[in-house]
C-alpha positions as CSV (number, residue, x, y, z in Angstrom):
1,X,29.5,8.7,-35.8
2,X,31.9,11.2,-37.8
3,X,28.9,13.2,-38.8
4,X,27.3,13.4,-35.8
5,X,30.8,14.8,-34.1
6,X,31.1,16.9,-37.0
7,X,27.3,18.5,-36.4
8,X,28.0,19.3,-32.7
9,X,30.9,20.7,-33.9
10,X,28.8,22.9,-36.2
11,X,26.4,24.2,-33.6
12,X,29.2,25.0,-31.4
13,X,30.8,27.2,-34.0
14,X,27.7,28.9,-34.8
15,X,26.1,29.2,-31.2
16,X,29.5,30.9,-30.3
17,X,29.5,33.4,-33.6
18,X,25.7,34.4,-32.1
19,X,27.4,35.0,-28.9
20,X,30.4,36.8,-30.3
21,X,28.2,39.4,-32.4
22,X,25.9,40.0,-29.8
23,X,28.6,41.3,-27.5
24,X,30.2,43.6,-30.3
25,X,27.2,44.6,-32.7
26,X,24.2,45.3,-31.1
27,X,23.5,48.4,-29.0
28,X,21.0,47.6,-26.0
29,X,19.3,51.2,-25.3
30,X,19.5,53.0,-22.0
31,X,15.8,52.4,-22.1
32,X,16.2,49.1,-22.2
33,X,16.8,49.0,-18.5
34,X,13.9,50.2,-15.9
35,X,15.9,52.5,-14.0
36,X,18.4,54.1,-17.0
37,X,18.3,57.6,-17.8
38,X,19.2,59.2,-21.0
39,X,21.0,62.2,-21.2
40,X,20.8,64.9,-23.6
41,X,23.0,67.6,-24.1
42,X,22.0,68.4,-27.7
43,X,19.8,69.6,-30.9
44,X,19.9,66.0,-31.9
45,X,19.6,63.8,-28.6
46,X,16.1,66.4,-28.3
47,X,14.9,64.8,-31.6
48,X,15.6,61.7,-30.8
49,X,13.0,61.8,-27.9
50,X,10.2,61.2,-30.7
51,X,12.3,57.2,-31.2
52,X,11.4,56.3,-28.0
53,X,8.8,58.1,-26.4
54,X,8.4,55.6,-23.4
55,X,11.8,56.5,-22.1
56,X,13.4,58.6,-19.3
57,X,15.1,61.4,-19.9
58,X,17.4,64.5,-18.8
59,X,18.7,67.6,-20.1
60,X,22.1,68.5,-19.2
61,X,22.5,71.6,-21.3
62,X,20.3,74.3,-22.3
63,X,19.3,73.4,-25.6
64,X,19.2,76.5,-29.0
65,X,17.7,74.8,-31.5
66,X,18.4,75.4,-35.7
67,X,16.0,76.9,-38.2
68,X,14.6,73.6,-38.6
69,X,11.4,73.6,-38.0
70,X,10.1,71.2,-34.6
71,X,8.7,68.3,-35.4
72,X,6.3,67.6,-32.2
73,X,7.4,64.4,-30.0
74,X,4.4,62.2,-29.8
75,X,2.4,60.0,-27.7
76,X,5.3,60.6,-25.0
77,X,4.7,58.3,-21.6
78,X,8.0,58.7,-20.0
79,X,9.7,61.1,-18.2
80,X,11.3,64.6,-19.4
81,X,13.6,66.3,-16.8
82,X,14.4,69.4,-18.0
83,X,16.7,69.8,-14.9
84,X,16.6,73.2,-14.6
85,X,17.4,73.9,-18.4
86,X,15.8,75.7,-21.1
87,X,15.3,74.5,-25.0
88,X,15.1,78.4,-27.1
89,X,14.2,78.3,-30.5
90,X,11.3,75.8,-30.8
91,X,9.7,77.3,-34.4
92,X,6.3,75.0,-35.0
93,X,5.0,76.3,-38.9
94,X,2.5,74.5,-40.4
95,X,-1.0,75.2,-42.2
96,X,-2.3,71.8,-42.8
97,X,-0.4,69.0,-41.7
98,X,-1.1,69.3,-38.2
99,X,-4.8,70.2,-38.4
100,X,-6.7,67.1,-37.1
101,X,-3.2,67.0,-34.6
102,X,-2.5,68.5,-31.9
103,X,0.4,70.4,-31.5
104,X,2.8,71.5,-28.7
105,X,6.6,71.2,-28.1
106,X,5.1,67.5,-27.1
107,X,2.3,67.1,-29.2
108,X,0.2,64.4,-26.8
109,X,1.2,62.7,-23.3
110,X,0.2,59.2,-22.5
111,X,-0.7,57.4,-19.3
112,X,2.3,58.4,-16.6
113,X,3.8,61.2,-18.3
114,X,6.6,63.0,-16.1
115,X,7.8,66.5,-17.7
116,X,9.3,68.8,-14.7
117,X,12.0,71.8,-14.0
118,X,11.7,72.6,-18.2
119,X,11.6,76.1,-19.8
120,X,10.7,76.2,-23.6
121,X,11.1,79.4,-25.5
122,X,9.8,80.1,-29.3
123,X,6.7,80.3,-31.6
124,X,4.2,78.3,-33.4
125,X,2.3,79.0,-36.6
126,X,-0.6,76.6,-37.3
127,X,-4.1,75.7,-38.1
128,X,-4.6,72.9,-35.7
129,X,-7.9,72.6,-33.7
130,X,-5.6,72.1,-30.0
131,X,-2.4,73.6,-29.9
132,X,-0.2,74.1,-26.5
133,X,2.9,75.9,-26.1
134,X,4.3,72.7,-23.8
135,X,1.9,70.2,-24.3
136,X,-0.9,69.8,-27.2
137,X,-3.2,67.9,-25.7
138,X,-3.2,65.3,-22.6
139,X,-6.7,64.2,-23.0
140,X,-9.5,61.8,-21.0
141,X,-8.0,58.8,-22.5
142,X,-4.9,59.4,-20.8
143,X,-3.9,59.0,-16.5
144,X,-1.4,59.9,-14.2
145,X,0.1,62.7,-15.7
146,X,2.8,64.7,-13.6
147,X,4.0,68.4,-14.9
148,X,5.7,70.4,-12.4
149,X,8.3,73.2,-12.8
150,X,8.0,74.2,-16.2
151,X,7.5,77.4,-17.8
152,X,6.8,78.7,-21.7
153,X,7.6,81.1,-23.2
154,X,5.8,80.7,-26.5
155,X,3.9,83.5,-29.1
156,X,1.4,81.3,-30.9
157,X,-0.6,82.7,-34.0
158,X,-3.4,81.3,-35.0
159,X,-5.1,82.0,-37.9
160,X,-7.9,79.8,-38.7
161,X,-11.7,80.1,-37.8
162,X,-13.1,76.4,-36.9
163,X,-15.9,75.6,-35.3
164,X,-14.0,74.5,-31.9
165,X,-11.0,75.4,-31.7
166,X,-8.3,74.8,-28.1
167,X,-5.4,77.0,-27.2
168,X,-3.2,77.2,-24.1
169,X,-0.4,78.8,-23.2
170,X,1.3,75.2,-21.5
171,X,-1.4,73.0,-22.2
172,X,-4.1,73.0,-24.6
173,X,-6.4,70.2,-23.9
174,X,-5.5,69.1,-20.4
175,X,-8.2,66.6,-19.2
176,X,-6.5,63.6,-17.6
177,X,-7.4,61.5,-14.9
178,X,-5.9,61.3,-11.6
179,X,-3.1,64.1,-12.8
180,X,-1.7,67.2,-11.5
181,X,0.0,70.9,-13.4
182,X,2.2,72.4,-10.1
183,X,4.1,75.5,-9.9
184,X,3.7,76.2,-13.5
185,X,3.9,79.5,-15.7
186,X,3.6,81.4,-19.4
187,X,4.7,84.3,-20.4
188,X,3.8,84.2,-24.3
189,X,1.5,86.0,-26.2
190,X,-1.9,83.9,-28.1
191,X,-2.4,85.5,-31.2
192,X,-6.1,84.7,-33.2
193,X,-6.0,87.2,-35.9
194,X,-9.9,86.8,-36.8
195,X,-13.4,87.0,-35.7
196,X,-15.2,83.6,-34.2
197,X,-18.1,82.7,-36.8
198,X,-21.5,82.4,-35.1
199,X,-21.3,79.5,-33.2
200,X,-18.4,78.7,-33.0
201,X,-16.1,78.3,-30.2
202,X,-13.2,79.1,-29.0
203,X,-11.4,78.1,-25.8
204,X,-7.9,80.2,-25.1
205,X,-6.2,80.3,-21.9
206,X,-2.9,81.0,-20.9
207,X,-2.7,78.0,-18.6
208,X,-4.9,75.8,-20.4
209,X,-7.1,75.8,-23.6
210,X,-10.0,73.2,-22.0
211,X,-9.7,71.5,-18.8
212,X,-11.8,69.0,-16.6
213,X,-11.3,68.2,-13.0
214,X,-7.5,68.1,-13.0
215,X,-5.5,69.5,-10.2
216,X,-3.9,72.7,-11.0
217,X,-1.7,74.4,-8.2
218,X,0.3,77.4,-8.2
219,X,0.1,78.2,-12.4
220,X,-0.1,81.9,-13.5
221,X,-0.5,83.4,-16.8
222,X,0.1,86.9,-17.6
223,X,-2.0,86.2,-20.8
224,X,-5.7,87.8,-19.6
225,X,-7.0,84.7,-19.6
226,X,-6.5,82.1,-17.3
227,X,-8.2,78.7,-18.2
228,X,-10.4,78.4,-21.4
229,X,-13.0,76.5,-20.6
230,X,-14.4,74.0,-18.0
231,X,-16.2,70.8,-19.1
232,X,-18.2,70.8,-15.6
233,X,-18.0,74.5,-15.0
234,X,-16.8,73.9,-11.6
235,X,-13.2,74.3,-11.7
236,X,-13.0,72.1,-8.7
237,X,-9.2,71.4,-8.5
238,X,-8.1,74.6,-9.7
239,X,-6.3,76.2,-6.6
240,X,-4.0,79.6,-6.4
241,X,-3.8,80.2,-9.7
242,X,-3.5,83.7,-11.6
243,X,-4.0,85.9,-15.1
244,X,-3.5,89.0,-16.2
245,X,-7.0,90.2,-15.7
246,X,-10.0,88.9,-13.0
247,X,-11.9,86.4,-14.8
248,X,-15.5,86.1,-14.6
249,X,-15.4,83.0,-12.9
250,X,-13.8,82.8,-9.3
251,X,-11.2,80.3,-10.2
252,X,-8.8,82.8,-11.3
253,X,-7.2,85.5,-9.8
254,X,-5.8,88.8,-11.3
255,X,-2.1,88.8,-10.5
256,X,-1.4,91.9,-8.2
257,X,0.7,95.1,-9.4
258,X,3.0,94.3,-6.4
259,X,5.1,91.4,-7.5
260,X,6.8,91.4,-4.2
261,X,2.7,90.3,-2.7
262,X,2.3,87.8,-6.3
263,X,5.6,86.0,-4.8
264,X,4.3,85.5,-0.9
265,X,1.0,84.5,-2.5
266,X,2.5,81.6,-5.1
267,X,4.1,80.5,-2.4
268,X,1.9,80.5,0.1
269,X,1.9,76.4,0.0
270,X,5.4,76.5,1.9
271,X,7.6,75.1,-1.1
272,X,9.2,77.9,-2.5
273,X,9.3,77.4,-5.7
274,X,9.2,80.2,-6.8
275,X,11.8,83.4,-6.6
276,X,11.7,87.3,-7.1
277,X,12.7,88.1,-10.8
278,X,15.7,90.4,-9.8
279,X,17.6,90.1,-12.9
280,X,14.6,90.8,-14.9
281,X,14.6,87.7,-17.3
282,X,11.0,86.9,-16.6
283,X,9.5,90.9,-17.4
284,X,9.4,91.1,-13.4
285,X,7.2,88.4,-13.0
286,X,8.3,85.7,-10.3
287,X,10.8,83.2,-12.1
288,X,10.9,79.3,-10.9
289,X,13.5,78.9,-8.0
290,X,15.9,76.6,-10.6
291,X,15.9,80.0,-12.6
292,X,18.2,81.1,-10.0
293,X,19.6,78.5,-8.7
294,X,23.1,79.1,-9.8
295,X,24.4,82.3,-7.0
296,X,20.9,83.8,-7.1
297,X,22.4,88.0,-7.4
298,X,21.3,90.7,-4.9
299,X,18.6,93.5,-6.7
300,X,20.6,95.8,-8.7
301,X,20.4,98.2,-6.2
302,X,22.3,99.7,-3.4
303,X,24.6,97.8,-1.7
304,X,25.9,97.8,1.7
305,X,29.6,97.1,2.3
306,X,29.7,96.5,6.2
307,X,33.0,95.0,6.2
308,X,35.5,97.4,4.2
309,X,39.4,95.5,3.8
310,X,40.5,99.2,4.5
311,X,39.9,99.6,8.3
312,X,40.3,102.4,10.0
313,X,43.7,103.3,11.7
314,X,43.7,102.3,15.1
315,X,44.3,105.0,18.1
316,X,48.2,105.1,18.6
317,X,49.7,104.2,22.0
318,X,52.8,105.0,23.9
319,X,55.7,102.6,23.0
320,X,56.6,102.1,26.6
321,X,52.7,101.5,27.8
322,X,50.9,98.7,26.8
323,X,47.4,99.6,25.0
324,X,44.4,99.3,27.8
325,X,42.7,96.4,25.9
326,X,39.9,96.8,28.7
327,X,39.2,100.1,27.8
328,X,35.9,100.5,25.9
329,X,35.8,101.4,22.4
330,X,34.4,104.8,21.1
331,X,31.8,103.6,19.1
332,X,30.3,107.1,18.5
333,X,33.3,108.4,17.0
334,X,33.1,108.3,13.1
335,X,35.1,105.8,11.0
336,X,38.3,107.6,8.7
337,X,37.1,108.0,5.3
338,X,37.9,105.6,2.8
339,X,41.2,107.6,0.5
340,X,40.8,107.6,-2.9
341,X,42.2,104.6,-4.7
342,X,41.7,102.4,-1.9
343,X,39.9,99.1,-2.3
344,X,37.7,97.4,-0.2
345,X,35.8,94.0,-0.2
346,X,32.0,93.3,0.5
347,X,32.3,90.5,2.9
348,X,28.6,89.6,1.4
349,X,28.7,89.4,-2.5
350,X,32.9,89.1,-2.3
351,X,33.2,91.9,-4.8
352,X,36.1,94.4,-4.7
353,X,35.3,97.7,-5.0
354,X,38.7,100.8,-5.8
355,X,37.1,104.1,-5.1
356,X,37.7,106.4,-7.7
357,X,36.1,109.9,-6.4
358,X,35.2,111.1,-3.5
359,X,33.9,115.1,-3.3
360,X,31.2,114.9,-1.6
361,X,28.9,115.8,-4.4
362,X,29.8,112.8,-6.7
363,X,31.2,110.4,-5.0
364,X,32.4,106.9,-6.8
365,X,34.0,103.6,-7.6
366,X,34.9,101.2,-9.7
367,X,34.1,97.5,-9.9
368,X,37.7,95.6,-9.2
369,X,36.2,92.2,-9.4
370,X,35.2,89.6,-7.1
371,X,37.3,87.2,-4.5
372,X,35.4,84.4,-6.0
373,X,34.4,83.2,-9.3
374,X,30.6,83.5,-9.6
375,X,27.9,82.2,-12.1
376,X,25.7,85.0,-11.8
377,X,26.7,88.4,-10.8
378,X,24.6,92.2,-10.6
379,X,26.7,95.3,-10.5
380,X,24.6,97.7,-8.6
381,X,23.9,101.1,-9.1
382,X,25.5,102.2,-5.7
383,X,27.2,100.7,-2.5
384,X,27.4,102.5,0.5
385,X,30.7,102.3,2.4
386,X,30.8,103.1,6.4
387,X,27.6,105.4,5.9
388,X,28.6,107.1,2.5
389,X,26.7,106.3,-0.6
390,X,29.2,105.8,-3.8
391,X,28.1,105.6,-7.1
392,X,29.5,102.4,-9.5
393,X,30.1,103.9,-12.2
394,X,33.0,101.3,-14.0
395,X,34.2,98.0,-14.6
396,X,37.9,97.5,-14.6
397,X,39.6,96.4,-16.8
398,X,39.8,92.5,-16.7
399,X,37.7,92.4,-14.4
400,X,36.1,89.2,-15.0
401,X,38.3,87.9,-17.9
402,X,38.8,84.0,-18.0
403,X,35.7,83.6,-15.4
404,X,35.0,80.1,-16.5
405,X,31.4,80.1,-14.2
406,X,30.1,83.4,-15.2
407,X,27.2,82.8,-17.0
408,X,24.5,85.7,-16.1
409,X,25.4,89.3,-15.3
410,X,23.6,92.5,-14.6
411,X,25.5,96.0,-15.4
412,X,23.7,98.4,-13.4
413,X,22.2,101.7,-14.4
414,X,25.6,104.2,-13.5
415,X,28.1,102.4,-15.2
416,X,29.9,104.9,-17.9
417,X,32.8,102.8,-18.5
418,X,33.6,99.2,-19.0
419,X,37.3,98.2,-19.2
420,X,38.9,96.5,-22.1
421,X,38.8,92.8,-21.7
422,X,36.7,92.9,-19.1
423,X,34.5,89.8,-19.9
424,X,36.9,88.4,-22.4
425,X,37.1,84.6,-22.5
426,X,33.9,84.5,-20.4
427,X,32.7,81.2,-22.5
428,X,29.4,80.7,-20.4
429,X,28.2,83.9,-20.4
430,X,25.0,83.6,-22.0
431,X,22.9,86.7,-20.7
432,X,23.6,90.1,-20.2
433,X,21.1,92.8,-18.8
434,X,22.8,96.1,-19.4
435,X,20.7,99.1,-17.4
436,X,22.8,101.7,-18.1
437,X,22.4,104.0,-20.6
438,X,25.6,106.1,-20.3
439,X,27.8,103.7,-22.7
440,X,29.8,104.8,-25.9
441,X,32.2,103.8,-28.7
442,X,35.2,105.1,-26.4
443,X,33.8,104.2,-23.0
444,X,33.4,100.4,-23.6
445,X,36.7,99.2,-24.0
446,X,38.9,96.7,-27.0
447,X,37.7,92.7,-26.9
448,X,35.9,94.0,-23.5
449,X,33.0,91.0,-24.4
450,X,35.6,89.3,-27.1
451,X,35.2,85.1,-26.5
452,X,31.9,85.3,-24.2
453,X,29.0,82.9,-25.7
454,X,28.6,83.1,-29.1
455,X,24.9,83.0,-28.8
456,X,24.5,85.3,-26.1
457,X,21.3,86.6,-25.0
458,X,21.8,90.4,-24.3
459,X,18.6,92.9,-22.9
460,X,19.7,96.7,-23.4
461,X,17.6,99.8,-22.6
462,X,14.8,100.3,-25.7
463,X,16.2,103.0,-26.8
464,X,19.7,102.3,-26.7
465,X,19.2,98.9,-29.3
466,X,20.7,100.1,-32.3
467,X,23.3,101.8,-31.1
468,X,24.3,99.6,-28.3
469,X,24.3,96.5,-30.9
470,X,27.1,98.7,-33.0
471,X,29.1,98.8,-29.9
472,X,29.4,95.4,-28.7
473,X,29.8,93.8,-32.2
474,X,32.5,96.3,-32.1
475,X,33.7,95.1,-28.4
476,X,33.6,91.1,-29.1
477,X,30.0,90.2,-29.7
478,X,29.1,87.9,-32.6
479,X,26.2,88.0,-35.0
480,X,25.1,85.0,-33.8
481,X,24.2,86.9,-30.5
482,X,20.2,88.0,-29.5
483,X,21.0,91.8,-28.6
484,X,17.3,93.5,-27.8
């Protein structure tokens, strides 16, 4: 009897430990559940993907990787939503490892893939037979594969000669069932620095390397080829889809000179999902719409200021007489010019505007700063105020210090001066396009970038890259940032 009470006992005891360390030391994955997603905001959360392949997952940052080298995810069947984000830095090197691999910022999708709204960015070196600048190889074996949204830009050199060799731009191989590449781009260069033997063959495209009879909507390359290689010759699902030169074969289109007609045409399907390239960090080529999604800027252009916060005086009445507020207003008679020193708003982009000279021949004014905090922001070349054109030709001083959503901006092609602190303590601020090429030692003034992104990505006219870089390490660049 005592030993039997004693052995319940027992397995009471122990059945409650199991319990007890179950709740406190194991870790049930988010994939562990159908619907969880996994974020990652990181180098290492990226890595992890290759762990669990099968699982869902978002980016919530864009992503610079290390030096380390990228070590392909594999086999991946779940999904990968990029979310509008961009991983920079991918580096694939590798002479032999990879060969009978192929390789790819995902190396090989499985049955019911997902990989949408992604950019990558970076280079591979290798000697495999399929390579990919998104995807290696999504082959016959595999169905139901979904990429929408995604763009690469990738360089990949290769250097070997075998006797079949597969290259794309986003997808090398790309021959699954029942699957479909939407609203897709690459901007990278392939690179094969020898001569085919005799007999062997190569298939290169921008878009795809090989492909067989899966849909492919709204893609462009501006690599001059298009798609590689067609295992029926048909191209059958291949629809509005464009390269840097006509192809032979009707399938693909050259992309126009007029990017303004490439636009209407990529979106001729009624999704717009794609967007004019107005800051210029797609080369001019139409960028995908979550490019811009953030306070998409106007052209850096002229812009119209129809609502000035400087009215013009108002006709004075007698003190004794009410004003005839029936009597029409003289709309032909000019509006009072704007004095110098005066500010006025743009009711549109909410900058404010302090104009700075005004002599008929030149005049100007000076960027103030804006009514609103912004994530992406152009300064343009001119703004017209009631009918007079005004040249902007400075950035005050401050002007967008402590902006904690500033993350793009576009200095147009007249700014001579940019005021000390103007972008200090932007942290965000990850790209700069500077246009003008009037800037010096003593016109861009002290800590005027100091505290901005450390790795910020900064385009400057070509000939102005050496001495531009001096100045803004100078002003509150690091060394960490990409200044080209």
């Amino acid at each position: 009897m005592g030993n039997t009470i004693a052995k319940k006992y027992l397995a009471f005891v122990l059945a409650l430990a199991l319990v007890c360390t179950t709740m406190i030391g194991v870790h049930i994955p988010a994939s562990a559940t159908e619907d969880a997603v996994i974020e990652i905001s990181d180098e290492e959360g990226l890595r992890a993907i290759n762990d669990d392949p099968t699982a869902h997952y978002k980016l919530v940052e864009d992503i610079t990787l290390s030096d380390r080298l990228w070590r392909p995810i594999s086999n991946f069947s779940g999904t990968l939503d990029g979310n509008g984000h961009v991983i920079r830095n991918m580096n694939i090197v590798d002479e032999e490892m990879y060969q009978q691999t192929p390789i790819g910022f995902i190396s090989t999708v499985a049955t019911g893939a997902v990989i949408k709204n992604l950019g990558v960015e970076g280079s591979i070196t290798c000697e495999a037979l399929t390579v990919g600048g998104l995807v290696g190889e999504a082959s016959s074996r595999s169905e139901n594969i979904t990429i929408e949204n995604c763009y690469t830009n990738v360089d990949i050199n290769y250097t070997l000669d075998y006797a079949y060799t597969t290259i794309g731009g986003l997808i090398g191989r790309l021959q699954s069932s029942n699957s479909a590449m939407t609203n897709c781009y690459a901007v990278g260069t392939i690179d094969t620095s020898y001569e085919p033997a005799t007999g062997h063959i190569d298939e290169i495209g921008g878009i795809a390397g090989n492909y067989y009879e899966v849909t492919v909507t709204n893609c462009y390359t501006t690599d001059s080829r298009g798609i590689g290689d067609d295992v029926t010759g048909k191209f059958t699902n291949v629809k509005n889809c464009y390269a840097g030169e006509q192809e032979v074969a009707e399938h693909i289109s050259q992309i126009p000179d007029d990017m303004s007609s490439f636009l209407v045409a990529l979106n001729q399907n009624g999704d717009n999902a794609f967007v004019a390239d107005v800051q210029n960090i797609n080369y001019g080529y139409p960028a995908l719409a979550w490019q811009y999604e953030e306070d998409a800027p106007e052209e850096d252009g002229s812009t119209e200021i129809k609502e000035p916060d400087t009215p013009a005086p108002s006709n004075p009445t007698d003190n004794n007489k009410p004003a005839d507020n029936n009597k029409p207003a003289d709309n032909n008679k000019p509006a009072a010019p704007v004095a110098v020193g005066s500010t006025v708003s743009d009711s549109a982009t909410k900058a404010v505007y302090k104009v700075t000279e005004q002599n008929g021949s030149e005049n100007t004014v000076e960027y103030v700063g804006s009514s609103v905090k912004k994530a992406s922001v152009v300064i343009p070349a001119t703004v017209t105020i009631q009918g007079k054109t005004y040249k902007v030709t400075t950035i005050g001083k401050k002007a967008f210090a402590g902006n904690k959503a500033l993350k793009k901006v576009v200095i147009g092609k007249n700014i001579k001066t940019i005021g000390s602190k103007a972008f200090t303590n932007c942290k965000k601020l990850k790209t700069i396009k500077i246009k003008t090429t009037k800037l010096t030692k003593k016109s861009v003034g002290a800590k005027a970038f100091k505290g901005i992104n450390k790795k910020v990505k900064i385009n400057v006219p070509n000939k102005k890259v050496a001495s531009y870089k001096k100045i803004l390490l100078k002003k509150g660049v690091t060394r960490q940032a990409v200044i080209k």
